[in-house]
N, C-alpha and C positions, 0 to 999 in steps of 0.2 A: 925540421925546418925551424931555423930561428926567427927572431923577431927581422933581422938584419936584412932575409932572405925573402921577405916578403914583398908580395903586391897585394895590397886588397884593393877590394870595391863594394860600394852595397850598393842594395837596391830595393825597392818596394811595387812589388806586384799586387794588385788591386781587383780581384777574380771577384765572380757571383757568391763563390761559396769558398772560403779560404781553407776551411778543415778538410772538404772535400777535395779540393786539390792538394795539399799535402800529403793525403792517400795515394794522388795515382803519382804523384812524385815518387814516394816509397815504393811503390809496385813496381813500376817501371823501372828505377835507376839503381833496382837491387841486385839488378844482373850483371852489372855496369861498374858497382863503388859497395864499399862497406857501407848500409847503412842502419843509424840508429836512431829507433823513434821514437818520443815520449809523446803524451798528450797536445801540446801545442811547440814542438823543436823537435826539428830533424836534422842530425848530418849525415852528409854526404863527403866518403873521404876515397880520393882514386889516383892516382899517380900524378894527374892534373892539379891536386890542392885538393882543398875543401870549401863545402857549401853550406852553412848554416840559414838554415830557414826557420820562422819564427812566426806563429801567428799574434798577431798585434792589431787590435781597433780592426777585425775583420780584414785586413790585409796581409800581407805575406811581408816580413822584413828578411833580407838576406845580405847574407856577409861571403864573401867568397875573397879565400887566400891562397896567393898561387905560388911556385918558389920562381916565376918567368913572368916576363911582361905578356909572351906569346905562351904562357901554359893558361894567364887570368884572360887574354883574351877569348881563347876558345870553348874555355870554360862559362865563360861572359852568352857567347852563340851559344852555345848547346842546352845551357839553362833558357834562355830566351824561347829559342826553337821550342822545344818542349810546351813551356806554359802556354804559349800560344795554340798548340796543337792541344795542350790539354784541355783549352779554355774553347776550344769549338766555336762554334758561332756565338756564344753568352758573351756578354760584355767584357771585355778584360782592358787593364792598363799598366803598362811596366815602363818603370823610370828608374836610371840611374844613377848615380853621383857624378859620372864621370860620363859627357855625352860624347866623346870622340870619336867621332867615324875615320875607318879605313878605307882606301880606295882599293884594296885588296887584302884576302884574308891572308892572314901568316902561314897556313898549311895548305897552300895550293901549289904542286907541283907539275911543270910543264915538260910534258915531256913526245918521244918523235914516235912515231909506229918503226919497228925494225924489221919484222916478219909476221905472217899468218902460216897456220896451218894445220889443218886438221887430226883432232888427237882420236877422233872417234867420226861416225858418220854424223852426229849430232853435237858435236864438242869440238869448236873451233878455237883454236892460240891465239893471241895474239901478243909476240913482243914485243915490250917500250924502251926507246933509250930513258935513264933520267940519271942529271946530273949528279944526282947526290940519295941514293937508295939506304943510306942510313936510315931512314925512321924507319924503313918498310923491316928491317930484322930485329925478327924477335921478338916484335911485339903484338900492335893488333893487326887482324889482316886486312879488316873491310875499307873500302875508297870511295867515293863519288865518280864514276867518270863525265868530267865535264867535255863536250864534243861542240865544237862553235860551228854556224851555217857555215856553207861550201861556199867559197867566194869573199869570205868576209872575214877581215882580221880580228881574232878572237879579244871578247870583252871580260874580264874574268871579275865574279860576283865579290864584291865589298862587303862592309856593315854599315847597319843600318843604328840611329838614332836610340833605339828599345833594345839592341845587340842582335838583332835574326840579320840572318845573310841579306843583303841588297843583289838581288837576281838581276843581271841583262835583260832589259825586255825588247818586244819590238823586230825587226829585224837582226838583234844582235840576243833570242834570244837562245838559249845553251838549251843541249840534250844532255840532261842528268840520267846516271841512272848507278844503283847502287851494285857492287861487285869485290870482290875476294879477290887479292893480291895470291895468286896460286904459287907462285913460287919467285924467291929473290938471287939473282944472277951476279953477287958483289962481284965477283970478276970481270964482268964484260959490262958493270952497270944496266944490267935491265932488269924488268919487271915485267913479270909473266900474267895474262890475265885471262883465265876460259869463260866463253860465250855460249851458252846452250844454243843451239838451233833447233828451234821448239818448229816443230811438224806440222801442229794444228794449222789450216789453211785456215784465214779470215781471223786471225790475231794479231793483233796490232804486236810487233817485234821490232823495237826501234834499236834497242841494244847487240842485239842479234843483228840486227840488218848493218849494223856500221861494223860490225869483224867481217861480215862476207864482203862488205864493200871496199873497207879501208885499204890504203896501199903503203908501202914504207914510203916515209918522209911526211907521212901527215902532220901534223902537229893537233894536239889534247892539250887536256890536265885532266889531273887527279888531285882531290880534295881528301885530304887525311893524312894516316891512316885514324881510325877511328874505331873501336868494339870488334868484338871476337877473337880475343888474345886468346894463345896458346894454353888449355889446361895444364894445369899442373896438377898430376895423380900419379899414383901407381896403377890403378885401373881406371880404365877408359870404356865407355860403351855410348859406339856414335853409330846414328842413327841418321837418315836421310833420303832425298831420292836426289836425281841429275842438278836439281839447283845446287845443291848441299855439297854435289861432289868434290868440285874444286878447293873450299876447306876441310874438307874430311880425307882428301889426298894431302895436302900442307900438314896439317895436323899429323897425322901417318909417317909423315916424309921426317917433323921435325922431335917429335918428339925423344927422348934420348932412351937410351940399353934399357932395358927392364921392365919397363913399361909393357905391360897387358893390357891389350884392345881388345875388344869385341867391336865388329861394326856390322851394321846390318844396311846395305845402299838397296836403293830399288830403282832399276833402269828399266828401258824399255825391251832388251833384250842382252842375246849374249855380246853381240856386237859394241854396245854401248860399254862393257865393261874394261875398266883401266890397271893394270900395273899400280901398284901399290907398295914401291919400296920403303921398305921401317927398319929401324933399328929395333923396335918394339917385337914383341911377341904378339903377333895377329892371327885374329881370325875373323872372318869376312864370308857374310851371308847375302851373295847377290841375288834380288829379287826380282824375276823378268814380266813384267805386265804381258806383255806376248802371250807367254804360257798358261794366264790366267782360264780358266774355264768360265767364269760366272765376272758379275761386278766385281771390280778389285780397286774399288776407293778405299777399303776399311785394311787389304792386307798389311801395309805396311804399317797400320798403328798396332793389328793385333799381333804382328810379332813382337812391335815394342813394347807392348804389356807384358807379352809372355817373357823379355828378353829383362825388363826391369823386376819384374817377380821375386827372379831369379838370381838377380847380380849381389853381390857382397857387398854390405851399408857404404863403403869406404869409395864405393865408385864416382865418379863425377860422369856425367848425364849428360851429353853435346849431343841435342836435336836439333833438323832444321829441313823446313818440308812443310808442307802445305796448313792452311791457316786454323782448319778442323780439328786435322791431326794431331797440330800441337797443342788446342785444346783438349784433348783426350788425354795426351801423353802428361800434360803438367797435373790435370787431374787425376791418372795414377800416382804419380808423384807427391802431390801433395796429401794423397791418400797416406801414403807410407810415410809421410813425414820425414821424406828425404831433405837434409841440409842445400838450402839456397842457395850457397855456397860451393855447393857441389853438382850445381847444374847450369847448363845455357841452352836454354828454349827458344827461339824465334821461328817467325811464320815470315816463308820468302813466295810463297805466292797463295794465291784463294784459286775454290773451286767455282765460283759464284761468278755468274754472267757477267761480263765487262771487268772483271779482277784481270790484276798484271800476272804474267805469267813469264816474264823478261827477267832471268838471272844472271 
């Protein structure tokens, strides 16, 4: 990126504790971007641009360079989002050089329902038209699905003044909920997206409940795409249950010849298991809760222990599955001082009273 190519912006964030939020900056967006850290300077470098952070007079000074107007803008959000969620209820304050609000974001794409239909007793379809599925190939899979009340002409969320999204409120406000682009249809322009229909009676399922509801011709958006690009390995070892499934099928489906997977899913039974075509050399350990004899919250981590033990240093590590689990699974991981860079952890739902359980 030249100089020529550039957009910048700064900014200064103004947190309780500035060194300690540069840590969870680090932690967090190492799964995300190359990141390098020194004592008081961190960057952050991702196909968006880059983010230099700087601790200065107890504040945060940042430099963010993008090669787009709409790469520095979302770049702009997702830094913003962040500090505020990592600032919790403690005081925080984020100003920009540049205060321009959007009345909508640059990455919200609107798109129609085309069909449902169920891929499993528990695994509902649903196809989208959209005009323009380019960003959806090949890169990251995950989206917002944005769903507006019934009755009411969809308001779609801006930016805000500090860079975080400007949400609908009120009667115009949106059903967000986060979800995995399962597969892209460039021929017919659609976007495939599966809905777990989670069993549990007395859980709140809102994302679930708009695929059994929805009809073709509705109208959405999708917000992204956004996190969980495609590994690049020679060996793969992916790990998961029913949420996870839908990118651990992509992933399967896209990865190219040669590729050796290991995957270990764990479903409810045999029912619930999918077809898996790859180009890749697979092998695939379905796990049925059904057949369990005793508690079976800990089997799916103890086969991933036993499964990362085992695997050759060179593996890249795609887990995704419940919020425990993955703290188990990154602390083997970190035990062996496996490369950062060679893994992607996330927790897509908790076992903990009142957690989402909507994938």
């Amino acid at each position: 990126m030249n100089a020529s190519q550039e957009f910048r912006l700064s900014g200064i964030a103004t947190p309780k504790d500035a060194s300690e939020m540069l840590g969870e900056i680090c932690e967090h967006f190492v799964e995300h971007a190359d990141v390098h850290r020194t004592e008081n300077k961190a960057t952050l470098t991702s196909k968006l641009g880059s983010a230099e952070i700087r601790i200065e007079d107890r504040q945060l000074s940042i430099e963010l360079r993008c090669p787009s107007q709409q790469a520095l803008q979302l770049s702009q959000t997702s830094l913003a989002e962040h500090l505020f969620y990592f600032a919790g209820d403690e005081p925080f304050e984020l100003t920009w050089s540049q205060t321009a609000r959007l009345a909508r974001l640059p990455n919200i794409h609107e798109v129609t329902v085309v069909s449902c239909e169920d891929v499993t007793p528990h695994m509902r379809r649903v196809k989208f038209a959209c005009a323009d599925v380019g960003p959806f190939i090949g890169g990251e899979m995950h989206v917002r699905l944005l769903v507006p009340p019934k009755g009411r002409l969809p308001i779609w969320p801006g930016q805000r003044e500090d860079g975080r999204v400007a949400w609908p409120e009120g009667d115009d406000t949106l059903l967000v909920r986060a979800y995995t682009i399962r597969a892209v249809d460039a021929e017919r322009g659609e976007l495939w997206i599966d809905f777990l229909q989670h069993p549990s009676p007395g859980v709140a399922t809102p994302g679930a409940d708009f695929a059994r509801d929805t009809q073709p011709g509705d109208k959405v958006a999708l917000l992204g795409p956004g996190g969980g690009a495609l590994p690049l390995a020679t060996n793969l070892l992916l790990i998961g249950d029913e949420s996870a499934l839908p990118a651990i099928a992509r992933i399967v489906a896209e990865v190219p010849e040669g590729t050796q997977i290991q995957a270990i899913i764990e479903v409810e039974n045999q029912e619930e298991e999918q077809p898996l075509p790859s180009r890749a050399s697979l092998d695939v350990l379905w796990l049925h809760r059904q057949t369990y004899f005793s508690d079976h919250s800990k089997r799916l981590r103890d086969e991933a222990h036993a499964a990362i033990a085992a695997m050759p240093s060179n593996t890249f590590v795609w887990v995704a599955c419940e919020k425990e689990d993955i703290r188990s699974i990154k602390a083997s991981l970190k035990t062996l001082q496996h490369d950062k860079k060679k893994m992607y952890a996330a927790w897509y739902w908790t076992r903990k009273p009142g957690g989402s359980t909507d994938g």
